[in-house]
Structure formats: structure tokens, C-alpha cells
N, C-alpha and C positions, 0 to 999 in steps of 0.2 A: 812916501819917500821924498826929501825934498828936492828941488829942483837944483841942477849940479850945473855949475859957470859953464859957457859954453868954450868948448877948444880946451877942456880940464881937461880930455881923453883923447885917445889917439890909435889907431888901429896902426900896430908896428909892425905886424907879420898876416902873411897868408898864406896859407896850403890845401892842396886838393890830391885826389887821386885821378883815377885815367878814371872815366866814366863811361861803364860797360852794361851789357846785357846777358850778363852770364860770367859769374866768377867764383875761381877756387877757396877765395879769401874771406874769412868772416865778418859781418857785418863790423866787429869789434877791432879787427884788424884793419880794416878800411879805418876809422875811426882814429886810430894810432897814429896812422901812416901822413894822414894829413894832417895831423898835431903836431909832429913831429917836425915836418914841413913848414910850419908855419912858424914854432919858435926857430928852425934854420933862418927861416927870412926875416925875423925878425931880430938874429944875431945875438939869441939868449940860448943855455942849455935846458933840456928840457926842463930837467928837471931843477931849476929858477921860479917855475910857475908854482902862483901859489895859490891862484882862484880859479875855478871850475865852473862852467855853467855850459849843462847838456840839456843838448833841445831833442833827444834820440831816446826811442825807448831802449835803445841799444846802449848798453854799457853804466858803469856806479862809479861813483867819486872812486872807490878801493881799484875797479880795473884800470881807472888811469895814473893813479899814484903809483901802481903798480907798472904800468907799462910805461910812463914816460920819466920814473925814477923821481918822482917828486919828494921831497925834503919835508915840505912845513905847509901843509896846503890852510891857510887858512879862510877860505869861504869857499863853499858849492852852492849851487842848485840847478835842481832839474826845473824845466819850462815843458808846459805840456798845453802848449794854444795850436799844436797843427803847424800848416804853413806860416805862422806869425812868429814863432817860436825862436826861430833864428835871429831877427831882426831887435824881438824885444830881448833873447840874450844878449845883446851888443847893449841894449837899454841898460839893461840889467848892472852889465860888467861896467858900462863908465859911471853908474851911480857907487860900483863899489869902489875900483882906483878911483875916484874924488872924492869919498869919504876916507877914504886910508885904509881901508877894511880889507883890501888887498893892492898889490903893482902889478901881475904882469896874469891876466886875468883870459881863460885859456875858452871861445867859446866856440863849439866842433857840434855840426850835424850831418848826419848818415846813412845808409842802409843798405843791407841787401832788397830795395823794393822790383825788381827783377827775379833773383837769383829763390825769394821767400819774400811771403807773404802779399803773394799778388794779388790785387785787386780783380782781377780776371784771369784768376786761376779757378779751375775746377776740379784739382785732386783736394784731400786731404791735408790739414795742416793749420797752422796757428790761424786764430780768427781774429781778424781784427776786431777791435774793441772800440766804437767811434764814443764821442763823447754824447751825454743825454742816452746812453744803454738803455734804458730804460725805457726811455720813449721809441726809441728806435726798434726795441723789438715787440715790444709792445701793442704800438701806437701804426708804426711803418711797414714794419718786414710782412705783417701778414701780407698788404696789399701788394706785396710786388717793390715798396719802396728800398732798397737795398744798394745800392751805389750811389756815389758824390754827385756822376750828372742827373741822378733822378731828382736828389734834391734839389740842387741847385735851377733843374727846369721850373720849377715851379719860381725863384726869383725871377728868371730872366723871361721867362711868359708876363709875369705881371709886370717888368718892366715894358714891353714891348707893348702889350696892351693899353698901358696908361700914357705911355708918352710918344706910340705911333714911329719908335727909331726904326731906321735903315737896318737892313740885316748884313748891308754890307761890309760892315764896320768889323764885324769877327773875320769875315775875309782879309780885310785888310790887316789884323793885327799878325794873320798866322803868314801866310804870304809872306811880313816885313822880320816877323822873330826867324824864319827859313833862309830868306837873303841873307841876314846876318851871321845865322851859322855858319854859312860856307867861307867867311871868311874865320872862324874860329877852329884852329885845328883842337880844340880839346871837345865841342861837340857834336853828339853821338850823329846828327844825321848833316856834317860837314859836307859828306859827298854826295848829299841824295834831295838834287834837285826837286822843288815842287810850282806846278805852275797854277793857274788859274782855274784850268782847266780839271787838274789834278785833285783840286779842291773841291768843286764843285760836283764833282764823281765820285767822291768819298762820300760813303755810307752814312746815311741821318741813322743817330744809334739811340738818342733820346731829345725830341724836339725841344730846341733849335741846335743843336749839336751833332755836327757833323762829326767822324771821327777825328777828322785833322783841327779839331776843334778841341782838343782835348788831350793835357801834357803826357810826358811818357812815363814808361816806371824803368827805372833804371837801379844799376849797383853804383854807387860811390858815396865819398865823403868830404868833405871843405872843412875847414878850422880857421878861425881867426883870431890872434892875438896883441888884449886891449891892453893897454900899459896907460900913468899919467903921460899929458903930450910932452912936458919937459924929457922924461926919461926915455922916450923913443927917439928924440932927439938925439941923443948920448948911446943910443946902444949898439951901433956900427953896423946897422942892417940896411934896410933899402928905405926910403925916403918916407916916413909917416904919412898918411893921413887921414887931417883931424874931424874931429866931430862935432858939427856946430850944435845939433839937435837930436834927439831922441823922442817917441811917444810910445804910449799904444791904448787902445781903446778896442769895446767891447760890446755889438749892439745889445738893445733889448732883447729879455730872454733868451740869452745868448744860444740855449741846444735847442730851441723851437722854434724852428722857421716859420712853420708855416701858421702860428698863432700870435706872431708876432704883432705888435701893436704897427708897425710901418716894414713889412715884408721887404723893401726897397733899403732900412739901413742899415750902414756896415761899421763894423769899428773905426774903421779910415778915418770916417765923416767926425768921428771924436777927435782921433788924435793927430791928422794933421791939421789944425789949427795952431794947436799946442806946438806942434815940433815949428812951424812958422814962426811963430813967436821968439818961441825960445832963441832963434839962431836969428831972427830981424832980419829976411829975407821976401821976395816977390815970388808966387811963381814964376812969374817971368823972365827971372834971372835966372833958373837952371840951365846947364849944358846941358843936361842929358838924365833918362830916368831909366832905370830897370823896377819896374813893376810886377809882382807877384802874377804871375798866368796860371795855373793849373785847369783853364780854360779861357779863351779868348776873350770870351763877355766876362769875365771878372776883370781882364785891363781895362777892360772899355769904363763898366762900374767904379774901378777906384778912380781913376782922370777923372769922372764928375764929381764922384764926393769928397776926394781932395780938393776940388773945387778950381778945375782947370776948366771947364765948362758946366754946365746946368745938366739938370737929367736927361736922358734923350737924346742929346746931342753930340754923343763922346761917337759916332759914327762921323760925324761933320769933323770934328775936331782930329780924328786919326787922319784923316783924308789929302793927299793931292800930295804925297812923300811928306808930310810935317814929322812923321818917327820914324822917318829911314837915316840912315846916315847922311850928313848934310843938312840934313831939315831943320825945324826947329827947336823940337825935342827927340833926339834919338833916344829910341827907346829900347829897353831889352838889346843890348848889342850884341852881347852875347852868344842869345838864341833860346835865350830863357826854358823856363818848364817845357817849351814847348815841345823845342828841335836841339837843347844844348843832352840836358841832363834834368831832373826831379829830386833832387836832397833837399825838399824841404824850402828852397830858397836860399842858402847859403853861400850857393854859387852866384844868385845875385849881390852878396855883398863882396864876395872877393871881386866880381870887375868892376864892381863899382870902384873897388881899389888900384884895378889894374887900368883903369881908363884916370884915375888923377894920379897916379905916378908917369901915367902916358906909357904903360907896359898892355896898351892894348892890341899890340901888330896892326894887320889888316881892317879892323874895329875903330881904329885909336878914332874919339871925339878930336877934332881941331881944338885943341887952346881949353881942354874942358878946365874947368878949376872947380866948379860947384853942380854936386849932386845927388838924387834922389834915391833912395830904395826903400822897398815896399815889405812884408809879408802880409797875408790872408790865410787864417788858418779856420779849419773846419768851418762852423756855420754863421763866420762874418768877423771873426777877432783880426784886429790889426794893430799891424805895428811899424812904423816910419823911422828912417834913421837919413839927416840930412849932412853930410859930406864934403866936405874941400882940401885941396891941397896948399 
């Protein structure tokens, strides 16, 4: 697909629901609710939208023309990269409004991952299906390899191994996504202080992962809608903003970690070069990042292979308040996967929204104008989308 002018898209609306741990409402109705929301804020009827792009095994282009009364949908698709999936929808959707191929382009993910389909559940019920099936039960399940921190130990062992990092650097990331919840009243653990201590007494559940090392599963859903920027301009909602940059990128061997030709790379490491490019930026100009967490050491991993620091060193680089508020890259302000909520990552693109409008309350970045977000999906897909107002 070709490369689309930068600031030709514009995220014009956001919506989310309350983000809980047990709910009456269906994955699919969570899904609605903050579609719905999202074309409110961004002062179109729903059914206006004419481009669909679901990143959720939950729900088909028919339940949402259906539910949000849409007229003339002219583009869908589904994204199925995991936690990246959100981010490269937003990719997705401004390469359609800047071809024409649609205007007001609707991209929502969600779940009941709480309520169904828990990762550490032990009744009966749908089975997840990870990507690479095949090698996974195959290859994996006999030995006992069956959950995301099992794999993923095996990256963060060989990183730790080869480049001798500080293991304090996951302390530090969970610690600063925790401070930031509390001042976020939309996440789940707002009021549930955690200290150092706290941390350090939390159960090792698969080495180097401690439990407070590892995101939540929650119920909710987030939606955002992409429009050209001239037309969000014009459309009497809340204040755009634009989109300098998109990527996304895919390591080698993408479903086989642990054969991989360099076990240490991630899609990141591809595509933000590319989203730098695109938009003619430093990192050192960002305000502020909200980075994919679904575990601590996966923050720390993409900071180096974005190329904020070298391997090894993303413990240095977290260190001495540089990602707390104030610092120099506040990070995750929110309270990310951690301590906010778990949809995938989509709630990191809506505060990315709500910190350049300056609709961040108690969070707000000082003077932000430019910034980052990430996803990381399954076994290293990524996807970057760079931000201003």
C-alpha cells in the first residue's frame, strides 16, 4: 500500500466503556457502546460511518451495520496481529480515508477477557486459539508450554543472559504504570495502591515474572474514529488529532519464537524507523509515550528497539523518574495493560488522544503536542502510530 502524506488523517472521535471485572453485557455490546461514543465525540451520526476495521474476534462488519445503523459501508476489515492490531487498525484506516476508499472510518477493540475466555480460567469453555496452532500444540503444549509468560520467558532469559540488564527496570516500569492509575479514574486499579515492597512479595509465576509483572484481563471496549483531517476539522466535535505517522512490522518467523534466526527481534525494530521517517521527527522530541505492556519487559524491549537506547540498557534508560509524570518521557500515563485495563491496547490510543487535546485531568502531559503509541501483538508483531495536535 502506498505511503499516505502525512497529517492526510485525523482521529476525530473517541469512546470507551467503564472497564470492569465482571459484566452483564456482551462482548458485542461493549463493542457498540463505545462506537457509538466515539462517533458522539466526534459529532457525526452513527450511522455516517462508512469504513470498518475490527481488531476483536468479537463481532462482523453485518453486527455493526446492524447495530450502529450504517447506510453505505463501503470498506471493512478484520486485523488479527494480537496486541498490534489496534494500532495497525488506525494504519489501516488512514491509508483508506487518503485513498478515498472511505471518510469516516470506525476502528473499535474489545472483550469480555474477564467475564470469558480467561487466560486463567479452569472451568470449561472456549479455547483460545494462539496463532502458529499448530506448533503450539504440537511442538509446545506437550511440555508444559501453554501460556504467553511461558513464552515470552524464554525471550527475556536470553535477553538478560546476553546483555547482563538490571532486573530492576520491570520494577520500575510497574511501580510508574501504578502511580499513574491513581490518578486515572477510568482505571481498574485507581484505588489500590502498590509499593515497592508490594512488588517485590509478589509471586515469581514464571521466571523473571513476577505476578505484578504481568497486565490484567479485563471486560471493556475503546473505538476510534478516523476521518481526512480537513473533515474533522468541519465536523463540530472535540478538537482532532492528526496523524503524522503510521507502521507496522513483523519479526522473523513470525509464530516461532524460539527458532527464530535472532530470538531478541521484534516488529518494532522494523517499523518504527519507517513511522520516523514518515512524520520527520527525533525521538527526542516526543512529549510523551504510551507503549504496549502486557508485561513490563516487553516496555523495556520496545524503548530499545525503537531505538531510545541500545539492548540491555532500557533499565538505565527507565531510571531516576525519566517515565513518570514530569520526566522526560512520561510513559503509559494512563496506567496502561497493566493497572488501567487490557483491550488489546486501544485504550492506549485513546489517551494518547486525550493527552493532545489536554482531556488528560490529573495525567495531563504539560504542553504535550507530540506523541507515541505502540502495539505488540502475539510473538513480536508491531505496530507504531506517531501523533500531534
Amino acid at each position: 500500500m502506498s505511503r499516505y502524506r502525512p497529517d492526510t488523517a485525523a482521529i476525530a472521535g473517541i469512546g470507551e466503556t467503564e472497564y470492569t471485572r465482571g459484566t452483564d453485557k456482551s462482548g458485542l455490546q461493549l463493542l457498540m457502546e463505545a462506537s457509538l461514543k466515539a462517533c458522539a465525540d466526534a459529532g457525526i451520526e452513527s450511522g455516517a460511518v462508512d469504513g470498518l476495521v475490527m481488531t476483536s474476534r468479537v463481532g462482523t462488519n453485518e453486527d455493526f451495520v446492524a447495530g450502529l445503523g450504517i447506510t453505505d459501508l463501503k470498506f471493512h476489515a478484520h486485523i488479527k496481529i494480537g496486541g498490534a492490531s489496534p494500532v495497525a487498525g488506525l494504519h489501516l484506516a488512514c491509508h483508506a480515508v487518503a485513498s478515498g476508499i472511505a471518510e469516516r472510518v470506525l476502528v473499535s477493540a474489545g472483550r469480555n477477557a474477564y467475564s470469558s475466555m480467561r487466560l486463567g480460567a479452569t472451568d470449561s469453555g472456549p479455547r483460545v486459539v494462539w496463532p502458529g496452532d499448530d506448533i503450539r500444540r504440537n511442538l509446545e503444549y506437550p511440555y508444559g508450554m501453554i501460556a504467553p509468560m511461558q513464552w515470552y520467558s524464554l525471550h527475556a532469559n536470553r535477553w538478560f543472559h546476553e546483555t547482563n540488564a538490571s532486573r530492576e527496570g520491570m520494577a520500575t516500569v510497574a511501580l510508574n504504570t501504578r502511580r499513574h492509575a491513581h490518578l486515572n479514574p477510568r482505571a481498574w486499579f485507581r484505588d489500590r495502591p502498590m509499593s515497592r515492597e508490594d512488588y517485590d512479595a509478589s509471586p515469581m509465576l514464571v521466571t523473571p515474572f513476577k505476578l505484578l509483572d504481568v497486565c490484567l484481563e479485563t471486560d471493556g471496549a475503546a473505538a476510534i474514529l478516523v476521518t481526512r483531517a480537513d473533515a474533522a476539522r468541519r465536523a463540530g466535535g472535540k478538537p482532532p488529532v492528526y496523524v503524522a505517522a503510521t507502521a507496522e512490522g513483523h519479526p522473523d518467523s513470525p509464530d516461532d519464537l524460539s527458532n527464530r534466526p535472532d530470538i531478541l527481534g521484534m516488529g518494532i525494530g522494523k517499523a518504527a524507523p519507517r513511522a520516523l521517517d514518515i512524520a520527520g521527527i527525533r525521538l527526542d522530541e516526543l512529549d510523551f509515550a504510551e507503549i504496549y505492556d502486557c508485561f513490563t519487559f516487553i516496555v523495556l524491549r520496545q524503548l530499545e528497539e525503537i531505538g531510545f537506547c541500545q539492548r540491555g540498557e532500557a533499565p538505565d534508560f527507565v531510571a531516576n523518574g525519566r517515565i513518570a509524570l514530569g520526566g522526560e518521557l512520561p510513559l503509559n500515563t494512563h496506567g496502561g495493560l497493566l493497572s488501567q485495563a487490557h483491550i488489546s491496547g486501544m485504550n492506549h490510543v485513546v489517551e494518547a488522544v486525550r493527552q493532545l487535546r489536554g482531556d488528560a485531568g490529573q495525567a495531563q502531559v504539560a504542553g504535550a503536542h507530540l506523541g507515541l503509541v505502540t502495539g505488540y501483538g502475539d510473538f513480536g508483531d508491531g505496530a507504531i502510530a506517531i501523533l500531534h495536535n
